[in-house]
N, C-alpha and C positions, 0 to 999 in steps of 0.2 A: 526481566527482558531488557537487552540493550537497548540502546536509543538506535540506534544505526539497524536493529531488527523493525521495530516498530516503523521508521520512514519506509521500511521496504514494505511491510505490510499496508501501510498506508497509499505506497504509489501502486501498488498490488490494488486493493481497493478501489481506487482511484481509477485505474484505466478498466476495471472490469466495470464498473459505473459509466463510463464512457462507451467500450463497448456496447453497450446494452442500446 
């Protein structure tokens, strides 16, 4: 996994944690 996959997954995370 790239690094640049993983920040995206993580800001992906991030704002659905937010959403909620």
């Amino acid at each position: 996994v790239a690094y640049d996959d993983f920040v995206a997954a993580g800001s992906l995370a991030a704002a659905r944690e937010k959403g909620l």
